[in-house]
N, C-alpha and C positions, 0 to 999 in steps of 0.2 A: 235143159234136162229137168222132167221134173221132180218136186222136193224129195217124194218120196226114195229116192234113187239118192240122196244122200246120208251116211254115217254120221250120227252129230259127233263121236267120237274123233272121227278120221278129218270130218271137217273144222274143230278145235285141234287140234294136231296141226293141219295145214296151216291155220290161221297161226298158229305161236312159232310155227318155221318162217315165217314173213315176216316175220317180228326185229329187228335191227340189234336184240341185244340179246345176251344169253340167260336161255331158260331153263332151270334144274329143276325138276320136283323128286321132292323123293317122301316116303312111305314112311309109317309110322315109325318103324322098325328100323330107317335110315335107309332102305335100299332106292336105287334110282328106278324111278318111272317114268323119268319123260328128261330129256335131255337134246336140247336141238341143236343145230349146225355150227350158231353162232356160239354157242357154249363152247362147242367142243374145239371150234377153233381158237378161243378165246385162252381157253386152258395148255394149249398144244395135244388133245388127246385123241382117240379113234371112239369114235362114238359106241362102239361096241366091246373097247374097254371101259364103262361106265356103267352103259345101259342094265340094267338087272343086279347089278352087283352092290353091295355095302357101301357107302360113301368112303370110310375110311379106308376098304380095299385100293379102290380105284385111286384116293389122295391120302399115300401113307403118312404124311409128313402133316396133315390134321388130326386133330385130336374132338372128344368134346365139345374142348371150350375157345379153341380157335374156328372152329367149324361154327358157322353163323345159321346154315341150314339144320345142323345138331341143336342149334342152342334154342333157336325157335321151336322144336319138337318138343325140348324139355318143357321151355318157358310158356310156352301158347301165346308169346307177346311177339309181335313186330318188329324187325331192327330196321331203320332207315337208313338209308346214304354211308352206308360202313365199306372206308374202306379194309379190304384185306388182301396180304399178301404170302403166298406158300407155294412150295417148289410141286409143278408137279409128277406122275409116276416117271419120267424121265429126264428129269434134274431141272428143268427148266423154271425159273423164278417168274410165278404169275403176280401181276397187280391189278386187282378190280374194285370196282365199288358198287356195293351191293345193296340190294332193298330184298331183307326174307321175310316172307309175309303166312302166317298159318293158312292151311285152308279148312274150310268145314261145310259140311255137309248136316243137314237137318239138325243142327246143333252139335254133332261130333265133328273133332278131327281128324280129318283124315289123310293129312301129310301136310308139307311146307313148301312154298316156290320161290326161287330164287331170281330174279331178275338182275342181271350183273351185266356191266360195262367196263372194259376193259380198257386200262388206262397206260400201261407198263408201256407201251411205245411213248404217251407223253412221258412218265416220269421219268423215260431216260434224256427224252428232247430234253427237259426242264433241267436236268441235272448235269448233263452235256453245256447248257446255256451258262449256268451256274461256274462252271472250268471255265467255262471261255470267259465269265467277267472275271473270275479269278485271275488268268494269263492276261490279258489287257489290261489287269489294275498297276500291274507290273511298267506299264508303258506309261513313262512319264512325256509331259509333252510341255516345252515353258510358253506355250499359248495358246488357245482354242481355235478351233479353226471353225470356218461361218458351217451355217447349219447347211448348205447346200454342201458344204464336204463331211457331212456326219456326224459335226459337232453340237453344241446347244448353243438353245436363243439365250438370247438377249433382250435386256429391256427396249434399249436405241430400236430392235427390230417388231417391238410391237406397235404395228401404226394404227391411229386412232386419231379424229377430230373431237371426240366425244369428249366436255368438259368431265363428265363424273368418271370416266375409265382412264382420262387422265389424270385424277384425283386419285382414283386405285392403284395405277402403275409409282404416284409418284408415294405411299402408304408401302407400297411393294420394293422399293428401293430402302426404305426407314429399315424394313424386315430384315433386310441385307443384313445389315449391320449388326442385329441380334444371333443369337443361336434355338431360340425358344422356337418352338415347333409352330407349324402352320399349317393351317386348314383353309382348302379352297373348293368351294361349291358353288354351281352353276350349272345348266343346262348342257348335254352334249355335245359337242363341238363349238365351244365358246373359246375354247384356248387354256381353259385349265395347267397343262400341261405346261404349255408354252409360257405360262405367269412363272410356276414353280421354277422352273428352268431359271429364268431371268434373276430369281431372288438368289439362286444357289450363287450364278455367275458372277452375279455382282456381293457375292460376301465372299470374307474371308476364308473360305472351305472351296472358292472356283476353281482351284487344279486340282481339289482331288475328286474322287468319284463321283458320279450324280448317278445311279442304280432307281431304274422303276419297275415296278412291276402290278399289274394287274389283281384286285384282288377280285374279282368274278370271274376268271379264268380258270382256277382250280381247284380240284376235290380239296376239304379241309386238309386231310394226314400230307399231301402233298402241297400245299402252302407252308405249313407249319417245318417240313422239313427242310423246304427252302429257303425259309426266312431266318429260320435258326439252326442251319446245320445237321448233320447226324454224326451221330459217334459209332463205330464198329461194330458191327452184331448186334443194332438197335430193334433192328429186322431181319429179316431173310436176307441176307443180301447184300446187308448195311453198308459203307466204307468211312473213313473219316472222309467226309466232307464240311468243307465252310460255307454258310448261310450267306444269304444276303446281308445282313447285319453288318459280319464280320468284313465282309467286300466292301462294305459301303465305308468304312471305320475312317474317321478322318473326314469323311462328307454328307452327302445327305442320300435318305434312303424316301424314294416317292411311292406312295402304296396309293394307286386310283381304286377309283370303286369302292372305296373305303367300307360303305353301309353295307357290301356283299361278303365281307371276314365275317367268320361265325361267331359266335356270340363269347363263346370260350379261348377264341385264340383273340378274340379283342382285349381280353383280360391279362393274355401274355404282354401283348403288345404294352398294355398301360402300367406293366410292371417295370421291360425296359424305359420306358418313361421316365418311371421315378425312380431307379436306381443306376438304369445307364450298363446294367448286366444282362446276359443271356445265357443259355446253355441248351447246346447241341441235344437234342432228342437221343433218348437213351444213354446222357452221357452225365456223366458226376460229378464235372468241373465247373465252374460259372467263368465267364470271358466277361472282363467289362470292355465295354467299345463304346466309345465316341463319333456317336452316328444323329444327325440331326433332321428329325424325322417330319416330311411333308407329306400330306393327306389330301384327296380332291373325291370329290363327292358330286353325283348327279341329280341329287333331292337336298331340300332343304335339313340341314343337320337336325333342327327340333321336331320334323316330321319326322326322321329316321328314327329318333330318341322314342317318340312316342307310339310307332310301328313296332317296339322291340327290337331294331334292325341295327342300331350304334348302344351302345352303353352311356349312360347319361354320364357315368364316373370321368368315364373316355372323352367323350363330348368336351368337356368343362374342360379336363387336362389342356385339349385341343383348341380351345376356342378363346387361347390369350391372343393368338393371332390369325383370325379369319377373314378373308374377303368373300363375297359373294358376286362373282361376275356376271355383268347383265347380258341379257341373249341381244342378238345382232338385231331382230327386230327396234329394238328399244336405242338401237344407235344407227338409226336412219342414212347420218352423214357421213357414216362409216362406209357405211356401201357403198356407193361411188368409188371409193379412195381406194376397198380393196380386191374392189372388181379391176382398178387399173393395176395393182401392185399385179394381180395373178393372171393378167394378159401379160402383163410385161416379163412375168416366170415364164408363161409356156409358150410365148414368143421364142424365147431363148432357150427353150427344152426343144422344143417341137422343130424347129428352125422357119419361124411363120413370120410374116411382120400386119400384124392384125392393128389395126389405128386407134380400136376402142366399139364402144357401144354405140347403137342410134338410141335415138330419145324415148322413142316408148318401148324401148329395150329399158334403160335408164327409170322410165316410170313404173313397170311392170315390177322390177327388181326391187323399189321403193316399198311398192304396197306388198308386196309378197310378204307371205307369217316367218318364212325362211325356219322351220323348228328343227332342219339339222344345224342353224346356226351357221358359223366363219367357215364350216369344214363343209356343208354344205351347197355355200357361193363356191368355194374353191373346184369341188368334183364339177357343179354347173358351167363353170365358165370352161374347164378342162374339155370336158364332153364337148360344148359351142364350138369349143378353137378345132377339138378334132373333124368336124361334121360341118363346118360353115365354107360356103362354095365365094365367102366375099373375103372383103379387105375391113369390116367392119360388121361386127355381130347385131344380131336383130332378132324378133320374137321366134323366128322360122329353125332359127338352131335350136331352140331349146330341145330338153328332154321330152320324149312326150306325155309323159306324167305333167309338168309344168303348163306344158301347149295348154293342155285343157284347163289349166287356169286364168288364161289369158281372158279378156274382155272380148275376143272374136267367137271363142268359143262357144257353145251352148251348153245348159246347164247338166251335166250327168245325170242319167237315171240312180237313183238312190242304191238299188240294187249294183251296180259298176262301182259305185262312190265307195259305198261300204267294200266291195273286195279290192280296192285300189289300197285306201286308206290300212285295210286289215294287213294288206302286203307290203306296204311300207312300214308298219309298225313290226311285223315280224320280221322285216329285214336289218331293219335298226337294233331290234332284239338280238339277235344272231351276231351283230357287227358286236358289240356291245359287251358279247360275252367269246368272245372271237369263235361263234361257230357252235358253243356248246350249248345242245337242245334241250336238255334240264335245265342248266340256269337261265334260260330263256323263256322256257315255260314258265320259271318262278319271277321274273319279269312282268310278264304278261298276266300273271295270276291266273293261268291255265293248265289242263294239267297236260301231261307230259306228250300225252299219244296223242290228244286231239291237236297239239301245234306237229309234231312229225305229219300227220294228217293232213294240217294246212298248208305246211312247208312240199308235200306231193303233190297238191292239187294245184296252188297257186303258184309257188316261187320256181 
């Protein structure tokens, strides 16, 4: 069709209905002018009680200065990443996180848009999760059970030839025996996790809780409120609930992603620190709790420090007891060892009896950069065992992202390399922050629409 025969009005309209999050504009005066699908599903309302009307008609239970779209009207300034939460015209308790941003024309303004996502289906999963470590804290148990029935590692279970990661593990056992906090950094799928675990189980604190949680996975106001609880009518909504803290109380509480906590709730954090107190959001009482707090980080803590991403205060608190674990590349004799251990799992998962690798299986696997690390052999050998027509694995099972690394191979056109390479870095992205397209963009140091962009065309 051609151009002329488009509205540029009608085709900005269609274009912010495609749009994956909800868009509000409204007018100087506060009325709504533009409101799209995703809003209005977002809110629970009918688009046509909104459209035309007062903001505060349409959402009686806003005011002013809880209203983010109002506050930007007065202020002419920007709010970022806020969340908010208010019932709306049918009782219903919305939770979103919003970006309102002025708009202007030839140097006036001439209204504010609001870009919102809608989070209240997580905050109730999260809070939901929350009860449930609560009722299972209750379950005592006088032994652990191995991790293949859902319990946590152990040191005996991390295998290694590697002289320096046996130097770390046996540094990691000394930690046991402390209560002082620890910090562990290393590459993505190096075992992080699995280290922490080990130090928990082998100290004095291994029957009671071991509580993790993600810290790139959630909006701030909903981190903060699960790490530290809420007190009744904190919010819209509020109930007493107990934090993680308070769950963990007696063992240890593991915050991954550590450099993705906002700069302000790192500040909480280093307070329980140094007095061993918390208090529930909105609430007036302080709880002390005996909670001994592990930290694992994906970047080097001093890059973090100097990015503005960790607090240097935090840091230092942090870093009486730090390991840095080496990526799987740098333990060569590793690989072998736990390319057998993970035939020999999904032999026994799978019901297979797979004999092992051939040799330029064996030598492929050597030279490979391997940069999703342990967790990375682990999915490759998985996929192999599912996909292999023999009794013994070889270059032909691989993935075929891998194939084309192989020495049979010929070299990629630059162009394939690059969108190969781009699709596995936004797929790690995505894994990394389990799915969420913001903090994945803020990964990647892109902005938000052009990875949804990449994420449509490529993945």
């Amino acid at each position: 069709m051609p151009s002329e025969f488009f509205n540029t009005s009608e085709v900005l309209e269609a274009i912010l209905e495609t749009i994956d999050e909800g868009i509000h504009v409204i007018d100087p005066k506060g009325q709504t002018i533009f409101y799209n699908g995703v809003a209005a599903n977002h809110d629970g309302m009918q688009r046509s009680e909104v459209l035309g009307k007062p903001l505060l008609e349409a959402f009686p239970s806003l005011n002013y200065k809880s209203s983010t779209l109002l506050r930007v009207i007065k202020s002419e300034k920007p709010i970022y990443n806020y969340s908010q939460s208010y019932v709306n015209a049918h009782g219903r308790i919305i939770e979103t996180l919003n970006t309102t941003l002025p708009i202007y024309v030839d140097g006036f303004m001439i209204g504010a848009i609001e870009i919102a996502k809608d989070y209240s289906s997580l905050k109730q999963l999260s809070e939901r999760l929350a009860d449930l470590e609560s009722s299972l804290k209750t379950i005592k148990s006088p032994e652990r059970k191995t991790p293949g029935n859902g319990g946590l590692y152990s040191f005996r279970e991390i295998l290694t030839n590697d002289t320096g990661f046996k130097g770390l593990i046996s540094q990691g056992k000394k930690a046991a025996r402390s209560s002082s906090s620890v910090l562990v950094y290393g590459e993505s799928g190096v075992g992080k996790e699995l280290f922490v675990q080990s130090i928990h189980q082998d100290s004095s604190r291994g029957k009671e809780p071991f509580i993790a949680q993600n810290c790139a996975a959630l909006p701030e106001s909903l981190l903060e409120s699960l790490l530290f609880g809420t007190a009744k009518g904190s919010y819209t909504g509020a109930v007493e609930r107990q934090g993680l803290f308070e769950l963990a109380n007696g063992g240890t509480l593991f915050l991954d992603e550590l450099q993705s906590m906002p700069i302000d709730l790192q500040a909480k954090l280093l307070r329980v620190l140094e007095d061993g107190f918390i208090r529930r959001i909105g609430g007036t009482k302080s709880v002390q709790v005996d909670v001994r707090i592990m930290a694992a980080m994906n970047i080097d803590p001093k890059k973090a420090v100097s990015e503005n991403r960790l607090r240097p205060d935090l840091f230092y608190r942090l870093n009486v007891l730090s390991y840095e674990l080496p990526p799987l590349r740098e333990r060569i004799d590793d690989i072998e060892l736990l390319s057998e251990h993970f035939i020999s799992v999904f032999n026994s998962k799978l019901g297979l009896s797979i004999k092992g690798m051939d040799e330029k299986t064996k030598v492929f696997f050597r030279k490979y950069h391997w940069p999703g690390n342990v967790r990375e052999l682990k999915h490759t050998i998985e996929f192999m065992m599912n996909h292999t027509e023999n009794d013994v694995l070889n270059l032909e099972d691989l993935p075929q992202f891998l194939k084309k690394r192989t020495p049979s191979e010929k070299i990629l056109p630059l162009r394939e390399a690059m969108i190969e390479m781009e699709t596995k870095l936004i797929t790690e992205a995505l894994r990394q922050t389990n799915g969420n397209v913001f903090q994945a963009s803020k990964l990647l140091q892109i902005p938000r629409q052009t990875l949804q962009y990449k994420i449509k065309k490529h993945i």
